[in-house]
Rosetta silent file (secondary structure, phi, psi, omega in degrees, C-alpha in Angstrom):
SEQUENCE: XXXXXXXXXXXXXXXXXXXXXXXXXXXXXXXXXXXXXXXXXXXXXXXXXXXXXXXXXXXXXXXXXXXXXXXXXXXXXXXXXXXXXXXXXXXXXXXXXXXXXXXXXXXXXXXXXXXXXXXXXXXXXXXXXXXXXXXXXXXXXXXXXXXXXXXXXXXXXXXXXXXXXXXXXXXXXXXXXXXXXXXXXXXXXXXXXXXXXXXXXXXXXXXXXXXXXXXXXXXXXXXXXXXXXXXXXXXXXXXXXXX
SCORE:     score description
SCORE:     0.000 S_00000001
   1 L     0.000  151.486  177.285    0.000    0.000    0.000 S_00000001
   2 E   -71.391  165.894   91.918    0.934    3.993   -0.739 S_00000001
   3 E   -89.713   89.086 -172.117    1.073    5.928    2.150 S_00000001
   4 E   -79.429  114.920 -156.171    0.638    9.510    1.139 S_00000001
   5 E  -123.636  129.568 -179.794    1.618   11.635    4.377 S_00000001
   6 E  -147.301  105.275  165.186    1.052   15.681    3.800 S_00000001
   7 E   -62.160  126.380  166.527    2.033   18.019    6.682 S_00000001
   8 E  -135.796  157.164  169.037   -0.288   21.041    7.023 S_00000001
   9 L  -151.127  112.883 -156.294   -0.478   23.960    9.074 S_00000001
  10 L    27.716   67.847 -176.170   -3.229   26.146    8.008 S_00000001
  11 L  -113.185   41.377 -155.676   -3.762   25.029    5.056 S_00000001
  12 H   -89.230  -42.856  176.413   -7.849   25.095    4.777 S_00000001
  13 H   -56.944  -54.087  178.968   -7.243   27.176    1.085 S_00000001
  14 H   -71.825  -45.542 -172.606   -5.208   24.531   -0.301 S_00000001
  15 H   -54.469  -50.170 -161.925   -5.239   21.219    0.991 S_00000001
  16 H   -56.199  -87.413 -178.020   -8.779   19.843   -0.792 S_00000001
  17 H     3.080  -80.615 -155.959   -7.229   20.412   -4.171 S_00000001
  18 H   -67.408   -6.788  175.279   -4.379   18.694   -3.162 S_00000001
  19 H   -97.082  -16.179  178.667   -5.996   15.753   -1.531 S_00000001
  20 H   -99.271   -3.208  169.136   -8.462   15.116   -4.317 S_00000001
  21 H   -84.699  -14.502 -167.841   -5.645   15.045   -6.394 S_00000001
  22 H   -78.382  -19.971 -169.226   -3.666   12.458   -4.347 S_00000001
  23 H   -99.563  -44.879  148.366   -6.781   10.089   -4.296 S_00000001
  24 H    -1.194  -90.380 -178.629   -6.886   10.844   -8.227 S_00000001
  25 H   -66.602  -11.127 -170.682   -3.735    9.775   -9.143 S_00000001
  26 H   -91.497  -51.218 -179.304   -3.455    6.805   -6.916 S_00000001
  27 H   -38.738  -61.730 -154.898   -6.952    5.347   -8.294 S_00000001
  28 H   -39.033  -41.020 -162.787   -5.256    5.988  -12.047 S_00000001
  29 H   -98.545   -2.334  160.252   -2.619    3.967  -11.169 S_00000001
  30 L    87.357   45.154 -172.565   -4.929    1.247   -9.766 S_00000001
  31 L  -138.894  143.050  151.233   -3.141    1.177   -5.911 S_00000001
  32 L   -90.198  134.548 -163.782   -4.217    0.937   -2.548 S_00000001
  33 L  -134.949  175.530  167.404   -3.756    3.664   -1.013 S_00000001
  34 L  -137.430  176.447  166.975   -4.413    5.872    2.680 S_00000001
  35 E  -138.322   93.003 -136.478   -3.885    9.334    2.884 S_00000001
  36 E   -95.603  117.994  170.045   -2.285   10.378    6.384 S_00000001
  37 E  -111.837  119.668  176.081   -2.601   14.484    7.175 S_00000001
  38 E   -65.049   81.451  161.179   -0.247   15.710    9.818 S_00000001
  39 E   -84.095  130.662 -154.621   -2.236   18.629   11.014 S_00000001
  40 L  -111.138   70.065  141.328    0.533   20.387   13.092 S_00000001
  41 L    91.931   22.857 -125.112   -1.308   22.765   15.640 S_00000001
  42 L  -100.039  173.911 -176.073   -3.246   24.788   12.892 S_00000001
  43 L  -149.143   17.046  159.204   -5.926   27.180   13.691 S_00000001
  44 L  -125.161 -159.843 -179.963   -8.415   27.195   10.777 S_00000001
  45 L   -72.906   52.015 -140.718  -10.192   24.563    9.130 S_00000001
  46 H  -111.855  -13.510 -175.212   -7.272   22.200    8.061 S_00000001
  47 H  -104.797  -34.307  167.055   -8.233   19.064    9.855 S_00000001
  48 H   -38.155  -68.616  178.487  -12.071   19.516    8.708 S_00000001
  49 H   -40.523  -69.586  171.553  -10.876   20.032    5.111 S_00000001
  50 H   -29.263  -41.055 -177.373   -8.951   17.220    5.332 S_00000001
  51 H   -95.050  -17.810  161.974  -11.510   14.329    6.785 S_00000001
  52 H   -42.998  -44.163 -177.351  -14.219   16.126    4.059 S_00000001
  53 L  -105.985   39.169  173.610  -11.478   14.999    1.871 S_00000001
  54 L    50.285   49.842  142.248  -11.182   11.156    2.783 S_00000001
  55 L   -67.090  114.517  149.040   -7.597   12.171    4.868 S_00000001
  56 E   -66.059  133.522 -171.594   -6.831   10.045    8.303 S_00000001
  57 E  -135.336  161.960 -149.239   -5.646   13.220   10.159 S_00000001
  58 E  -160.699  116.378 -169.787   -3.036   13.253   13.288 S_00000001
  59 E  -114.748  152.155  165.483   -2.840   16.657   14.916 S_00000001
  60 L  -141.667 -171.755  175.721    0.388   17.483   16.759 S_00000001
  61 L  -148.187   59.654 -158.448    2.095   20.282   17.614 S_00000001
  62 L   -76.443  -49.733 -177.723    5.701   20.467   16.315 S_00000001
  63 L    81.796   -5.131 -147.755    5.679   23.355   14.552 S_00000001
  64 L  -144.296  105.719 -167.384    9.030   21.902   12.896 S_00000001
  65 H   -50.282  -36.053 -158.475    8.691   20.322    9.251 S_00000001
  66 H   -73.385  -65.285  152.430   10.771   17.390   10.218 S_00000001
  67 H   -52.330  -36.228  175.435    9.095   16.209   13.068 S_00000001
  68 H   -78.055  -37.529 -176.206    5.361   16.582   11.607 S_00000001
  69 H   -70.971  -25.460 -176.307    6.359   14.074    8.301 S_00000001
  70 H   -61.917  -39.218 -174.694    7.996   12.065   10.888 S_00000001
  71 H   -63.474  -67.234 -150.283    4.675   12.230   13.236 S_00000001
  72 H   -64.056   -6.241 -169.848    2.709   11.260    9.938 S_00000001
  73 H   -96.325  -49.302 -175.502    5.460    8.203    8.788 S_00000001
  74 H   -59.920  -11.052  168.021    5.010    6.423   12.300 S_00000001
  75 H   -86.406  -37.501  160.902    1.504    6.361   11.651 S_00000001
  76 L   -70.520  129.758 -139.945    1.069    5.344    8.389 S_00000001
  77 L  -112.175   -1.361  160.481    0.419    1.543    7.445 S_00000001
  78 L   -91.728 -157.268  177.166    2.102    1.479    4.126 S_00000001
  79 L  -134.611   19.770  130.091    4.970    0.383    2.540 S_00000001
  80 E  -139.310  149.663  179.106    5.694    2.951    0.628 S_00000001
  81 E   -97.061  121.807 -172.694    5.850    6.348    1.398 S_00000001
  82 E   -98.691   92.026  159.693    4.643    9.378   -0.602 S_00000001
  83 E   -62.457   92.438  168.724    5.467   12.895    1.237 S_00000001
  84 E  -100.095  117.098  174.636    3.304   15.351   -0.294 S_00000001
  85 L   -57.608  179.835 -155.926    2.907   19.065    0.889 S_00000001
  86 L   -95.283  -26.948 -171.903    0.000   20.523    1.536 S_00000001
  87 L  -120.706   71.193  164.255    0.021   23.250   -1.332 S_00000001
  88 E  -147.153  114.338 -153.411    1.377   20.910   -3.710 S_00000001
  89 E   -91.119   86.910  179.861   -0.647   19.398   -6.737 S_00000001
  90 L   -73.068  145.670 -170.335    0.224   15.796   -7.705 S_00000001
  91 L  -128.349 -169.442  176.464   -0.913   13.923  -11.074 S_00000001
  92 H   -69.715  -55.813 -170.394   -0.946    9.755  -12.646 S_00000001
  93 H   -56.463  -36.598 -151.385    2.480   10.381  -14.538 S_00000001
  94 H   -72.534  -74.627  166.989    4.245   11.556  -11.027 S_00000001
  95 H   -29.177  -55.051 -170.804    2.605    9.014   -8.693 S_00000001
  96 H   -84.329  -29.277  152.380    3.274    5.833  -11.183 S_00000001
  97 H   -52.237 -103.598 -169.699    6.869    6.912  -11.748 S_00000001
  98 H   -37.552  -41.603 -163.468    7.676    6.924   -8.379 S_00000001
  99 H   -75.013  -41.163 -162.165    5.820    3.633   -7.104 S_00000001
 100 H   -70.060   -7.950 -171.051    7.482    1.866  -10.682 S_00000001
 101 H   -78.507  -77.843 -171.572   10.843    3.453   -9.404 S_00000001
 102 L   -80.713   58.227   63.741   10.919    1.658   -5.575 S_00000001
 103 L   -29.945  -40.399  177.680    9.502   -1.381   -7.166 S_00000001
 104 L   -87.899    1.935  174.455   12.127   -1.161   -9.355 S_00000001
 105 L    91.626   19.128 -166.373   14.572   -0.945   -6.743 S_00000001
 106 E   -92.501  148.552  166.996   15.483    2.526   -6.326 S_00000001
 107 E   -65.901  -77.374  174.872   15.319    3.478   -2.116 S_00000001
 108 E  -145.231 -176.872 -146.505   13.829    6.475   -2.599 S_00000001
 109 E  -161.507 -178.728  162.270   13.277    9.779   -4.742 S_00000001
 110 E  -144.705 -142.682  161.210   12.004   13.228   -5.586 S_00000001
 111 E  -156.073  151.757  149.990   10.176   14.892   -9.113 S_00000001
 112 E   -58.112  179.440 -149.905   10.603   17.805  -10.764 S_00000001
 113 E  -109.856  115.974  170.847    9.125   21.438   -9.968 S_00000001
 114 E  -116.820  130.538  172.331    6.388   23.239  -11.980 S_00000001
 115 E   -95.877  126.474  172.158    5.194   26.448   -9.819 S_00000001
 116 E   -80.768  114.411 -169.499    1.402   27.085   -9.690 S_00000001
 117 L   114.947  164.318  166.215    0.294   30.856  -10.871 S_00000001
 118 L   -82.148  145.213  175.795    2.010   33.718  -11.717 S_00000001
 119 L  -156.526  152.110 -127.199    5.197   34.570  -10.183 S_00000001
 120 L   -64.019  138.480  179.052    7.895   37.244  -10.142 S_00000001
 121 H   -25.930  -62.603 -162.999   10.811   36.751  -13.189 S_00000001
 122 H   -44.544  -42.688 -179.648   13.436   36.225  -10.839 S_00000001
 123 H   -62.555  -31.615 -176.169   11.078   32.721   -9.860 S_00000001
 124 H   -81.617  -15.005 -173.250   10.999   32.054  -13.342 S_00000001
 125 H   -93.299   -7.293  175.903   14.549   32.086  -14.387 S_00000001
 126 H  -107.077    2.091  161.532   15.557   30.409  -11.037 S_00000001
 127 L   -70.352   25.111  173.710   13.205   27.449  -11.278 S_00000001
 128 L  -135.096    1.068  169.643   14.843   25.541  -14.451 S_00000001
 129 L   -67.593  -55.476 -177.040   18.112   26.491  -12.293 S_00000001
 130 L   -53.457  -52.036 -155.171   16.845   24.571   -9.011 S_00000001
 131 H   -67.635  -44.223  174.176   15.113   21.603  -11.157 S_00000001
 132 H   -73.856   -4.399  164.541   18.322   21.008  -12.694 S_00000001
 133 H   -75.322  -34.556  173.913   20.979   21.217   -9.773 S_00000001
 134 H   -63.049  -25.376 -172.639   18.495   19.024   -8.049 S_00000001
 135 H   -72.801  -58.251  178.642   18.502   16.557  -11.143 S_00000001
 136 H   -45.987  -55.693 -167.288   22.547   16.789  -10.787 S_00000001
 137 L  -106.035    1.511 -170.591   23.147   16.315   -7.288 S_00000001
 138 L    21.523   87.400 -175.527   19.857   13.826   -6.668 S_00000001
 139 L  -131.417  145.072  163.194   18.194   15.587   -4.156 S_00000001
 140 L  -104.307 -175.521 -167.113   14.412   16.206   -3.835 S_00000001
 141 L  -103.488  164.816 -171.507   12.680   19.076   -3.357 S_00000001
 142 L   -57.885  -42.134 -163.925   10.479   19.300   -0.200 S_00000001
 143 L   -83.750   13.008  151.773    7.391   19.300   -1.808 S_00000001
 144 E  -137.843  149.045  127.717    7.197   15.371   -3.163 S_00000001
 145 E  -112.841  160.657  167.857    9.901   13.239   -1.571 S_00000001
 146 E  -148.299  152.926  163.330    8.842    9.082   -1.799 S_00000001
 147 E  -162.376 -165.441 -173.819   10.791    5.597   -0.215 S_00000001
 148 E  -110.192  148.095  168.729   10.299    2.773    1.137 S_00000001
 149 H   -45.477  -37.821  167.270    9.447    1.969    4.608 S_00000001
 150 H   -63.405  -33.239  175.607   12.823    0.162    4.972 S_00000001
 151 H   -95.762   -5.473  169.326   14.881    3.138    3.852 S_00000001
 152 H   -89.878  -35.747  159.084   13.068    5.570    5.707 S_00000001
 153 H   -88.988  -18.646 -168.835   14.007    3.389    9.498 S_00000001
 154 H   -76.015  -40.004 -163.376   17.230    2.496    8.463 S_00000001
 155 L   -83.234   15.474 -162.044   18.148    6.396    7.626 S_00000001
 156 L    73.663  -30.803 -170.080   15.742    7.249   10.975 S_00000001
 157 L   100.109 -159.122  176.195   13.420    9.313    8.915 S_00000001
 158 L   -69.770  101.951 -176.413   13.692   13.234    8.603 S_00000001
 159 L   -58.344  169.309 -178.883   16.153   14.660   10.850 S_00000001
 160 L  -130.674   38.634  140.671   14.822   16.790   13.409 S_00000001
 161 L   -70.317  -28.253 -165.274   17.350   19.004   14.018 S_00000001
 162 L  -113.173  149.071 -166.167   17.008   20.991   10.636 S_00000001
 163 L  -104.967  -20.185 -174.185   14.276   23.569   10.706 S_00000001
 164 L  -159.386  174.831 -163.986   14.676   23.811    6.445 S_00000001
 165 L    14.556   73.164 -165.006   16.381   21.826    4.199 S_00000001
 166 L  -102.047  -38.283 -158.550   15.976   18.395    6.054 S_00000001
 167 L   -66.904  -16.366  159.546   14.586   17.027    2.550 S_00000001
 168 L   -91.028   -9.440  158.754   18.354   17.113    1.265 S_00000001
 169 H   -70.620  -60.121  164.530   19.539   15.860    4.399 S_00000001
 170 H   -67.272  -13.434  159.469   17.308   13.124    3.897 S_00000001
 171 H   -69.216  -28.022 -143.906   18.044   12.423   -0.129 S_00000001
 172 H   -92.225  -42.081 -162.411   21.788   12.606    1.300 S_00000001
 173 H   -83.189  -34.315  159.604   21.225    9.965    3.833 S_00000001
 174 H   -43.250  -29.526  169.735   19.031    7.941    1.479 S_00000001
 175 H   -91.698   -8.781  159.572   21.673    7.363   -0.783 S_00000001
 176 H   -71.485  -32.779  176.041   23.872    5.980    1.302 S_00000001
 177 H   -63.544  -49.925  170.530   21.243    3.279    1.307 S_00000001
 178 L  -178.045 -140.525  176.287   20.930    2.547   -2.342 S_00000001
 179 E   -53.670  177.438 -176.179   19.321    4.331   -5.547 S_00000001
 180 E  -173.299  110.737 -172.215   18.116    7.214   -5.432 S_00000001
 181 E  -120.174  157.895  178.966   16.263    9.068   -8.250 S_00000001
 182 E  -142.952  118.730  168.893   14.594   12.250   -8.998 S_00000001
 183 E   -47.300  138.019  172.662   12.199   11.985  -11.814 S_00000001
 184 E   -81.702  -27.712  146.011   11.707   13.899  -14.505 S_00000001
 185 E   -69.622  149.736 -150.215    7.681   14.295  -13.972 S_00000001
 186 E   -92.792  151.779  148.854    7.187   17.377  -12.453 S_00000001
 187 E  -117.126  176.778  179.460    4.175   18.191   -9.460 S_00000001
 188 E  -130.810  135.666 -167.689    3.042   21.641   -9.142 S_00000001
 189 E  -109.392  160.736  159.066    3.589   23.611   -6.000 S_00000001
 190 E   -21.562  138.152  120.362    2.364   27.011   -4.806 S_00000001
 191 L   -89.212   50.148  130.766    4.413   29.669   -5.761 S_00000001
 192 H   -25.129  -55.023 -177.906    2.804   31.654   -2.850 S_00000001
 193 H   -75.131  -24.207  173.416    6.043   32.001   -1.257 S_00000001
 194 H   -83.042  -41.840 -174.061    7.559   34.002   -4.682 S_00000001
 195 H   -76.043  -58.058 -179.531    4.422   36.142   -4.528 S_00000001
 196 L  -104.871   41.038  137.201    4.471   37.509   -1.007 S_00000001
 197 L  -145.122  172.851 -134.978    8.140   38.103   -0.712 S_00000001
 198 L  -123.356  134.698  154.422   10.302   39.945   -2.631 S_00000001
 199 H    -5.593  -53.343  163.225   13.713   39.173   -3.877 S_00000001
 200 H   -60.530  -41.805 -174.488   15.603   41.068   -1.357 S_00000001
 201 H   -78.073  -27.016 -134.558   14.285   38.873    1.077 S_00000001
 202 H  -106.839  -37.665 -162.646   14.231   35.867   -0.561 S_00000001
 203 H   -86.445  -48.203 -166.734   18.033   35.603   -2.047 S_00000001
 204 H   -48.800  -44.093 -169.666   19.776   37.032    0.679 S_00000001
 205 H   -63.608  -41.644  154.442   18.186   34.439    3.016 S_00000001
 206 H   -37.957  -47.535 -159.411   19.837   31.606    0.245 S_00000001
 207 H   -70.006  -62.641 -173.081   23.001   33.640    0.482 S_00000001
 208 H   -66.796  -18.762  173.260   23.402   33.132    4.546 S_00000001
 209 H   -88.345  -18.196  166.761   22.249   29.193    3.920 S_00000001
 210 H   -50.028  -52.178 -177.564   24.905   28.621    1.605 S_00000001
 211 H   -53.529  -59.732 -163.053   27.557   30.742    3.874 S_00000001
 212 H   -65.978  -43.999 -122.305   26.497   29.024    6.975 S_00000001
 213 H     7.325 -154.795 -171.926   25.921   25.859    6.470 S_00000001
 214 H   -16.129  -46.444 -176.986   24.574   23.001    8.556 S_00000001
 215 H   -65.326  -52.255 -156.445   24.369   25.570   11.957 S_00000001
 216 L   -72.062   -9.873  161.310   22.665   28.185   10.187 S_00000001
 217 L  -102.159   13.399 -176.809   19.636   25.466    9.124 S_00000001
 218 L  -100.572    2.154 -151.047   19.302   24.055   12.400 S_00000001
 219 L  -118.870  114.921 -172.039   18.693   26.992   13.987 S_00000001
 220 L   -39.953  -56.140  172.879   14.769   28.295   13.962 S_00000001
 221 L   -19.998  124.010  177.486   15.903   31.847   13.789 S_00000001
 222 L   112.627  -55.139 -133.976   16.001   33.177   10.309 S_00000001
 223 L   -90.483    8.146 -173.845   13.499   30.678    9.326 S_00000001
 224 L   -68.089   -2.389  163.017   10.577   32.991    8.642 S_00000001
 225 L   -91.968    9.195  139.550    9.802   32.161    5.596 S_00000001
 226 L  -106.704  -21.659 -163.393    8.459   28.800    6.554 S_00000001
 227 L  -126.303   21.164  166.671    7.306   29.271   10.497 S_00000001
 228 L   -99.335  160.089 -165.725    6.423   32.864   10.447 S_00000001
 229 L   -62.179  139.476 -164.740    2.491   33.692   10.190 S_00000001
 230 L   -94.591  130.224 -160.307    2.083   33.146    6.471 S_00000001
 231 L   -81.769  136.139  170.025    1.244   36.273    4.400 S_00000001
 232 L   -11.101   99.347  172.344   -1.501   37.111    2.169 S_00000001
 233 L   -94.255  154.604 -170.319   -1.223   35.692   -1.240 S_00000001
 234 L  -107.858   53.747  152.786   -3.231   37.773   -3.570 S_00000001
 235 L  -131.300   11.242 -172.713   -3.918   34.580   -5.934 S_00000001
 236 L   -52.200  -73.736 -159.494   -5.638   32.687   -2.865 S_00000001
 237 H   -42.871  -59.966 -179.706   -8.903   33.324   -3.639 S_00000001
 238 H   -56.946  -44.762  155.232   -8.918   31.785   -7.745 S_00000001
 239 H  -129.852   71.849  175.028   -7.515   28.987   -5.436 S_00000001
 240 L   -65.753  116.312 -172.525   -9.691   28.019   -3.049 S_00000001
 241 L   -77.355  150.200  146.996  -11.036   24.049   -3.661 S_00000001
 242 L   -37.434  157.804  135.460  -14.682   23.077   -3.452 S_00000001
 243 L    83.941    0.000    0.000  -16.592   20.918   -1.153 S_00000001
């Protein structure tokens, strides 16, 4: 069986979308499947949305990306694992490439990036940067990672020391286990995060993870542009799911 595990934290705009797509592609591909939602301490209507949208939901209160997919992998009864974010849109091409991948013997994986909406130049000329250093270096991006239940306890899971970029600490540690692939079909994620901050903000804050390394991601500080209250996107509205 899949186990599709998607951390939210006020995610009541997004999440149906992304949950009727998850039960979508896994019918397509003809798999039993569950769908496991971390809701991590949220304060709108993210665990409603969620059981409206035939989710098993697990509320905690981490606050800490690492620790909520971790929360949602100890819970979850398959035996393979799908991480999907919450404002991230999965399809049949994505889904059956990864399951034919760890069937096929690879440990685990990532996909390429498509960003949903418009978003500022700088996002467009540095996404076909990102998908290919990630392609290069076989890392995934946060917003699909998949393995197998075996390579996910032998590596521990997500560490939970890093406050950001645990999902290349985990591709890093995954590959010490065995393959490790990152697909060429793409999901499509928010670009939310391009739209309500601005360049200046956005590169510098790259610049200091690059300088710093390893201390400067372990350390919450800094980190507002995943655990700070998340700001108005002005494309929210066009997408808001049904039901």
């Amino acid at each position: 069986m899949i186990s599709f595990i998607v951390p939210a934290y006020n995610e009541a705009l997004l999440l149906g979308a992304t949950l009727d797509a998850v039960h979508a592609a896994a019918r397509a591909v003809c798999e039993e499947h569950e769908v496991v939602v971390v809701d991590d301490a949220s304060t709108d209507d993210t665990a409603l949305i969620a059981e409206r949208h035939g989710a098993r939901v697990i509320s905690v209160a981490h606050r800490q990306i690492a620790a909520t997919r971790n929360s949602g992998a100890r819970v979850a009864r398959g035996e393979l694992l799908i991480f999907v974010d919450a404002d991230t849109i999965v399809n049949e091409a994505v889904v059956r490439a990864a399951v034919d991948a760890l069937r096929g013997g690879a440990v685990g994986g990532g996909a390429a990036v498509a960003f949903e909406g418009a978003v500022p130049l700088y996002g467009k000329l540095l996404l076909p940067v990102m998908v290919w250093l990630f392609r290069a270096t076989r890392w995934a991006a946060g917003c699909f990672v998949f393995c197998t239940r075996t390579a996910f306890v032998a590596v521990g899971g997500f560490d939970e020391a890093f406050y950001c970029a645990e999902e290349l600490v985990f591709s890093r540690a995954l590959k010490r286990q065995g393959r490790f692939v990152v697909l060429r079909q793409a999901v499509t994620t928010s670009g939310r995060k391009l739209r309500t901050h601005s360049v200046r903000e956005i590169l510098p804050l790259l610049g200091r993870f690059a300088l710093g390394g390893s201390r400067v991601l372990k350390q919450r500080h800094g980190k507002e542009l995943w655990y700070a209250e998340r700001r108005e996107d002005p494309q929210a509205v066009q997408r808001m799911p049904t039901g």
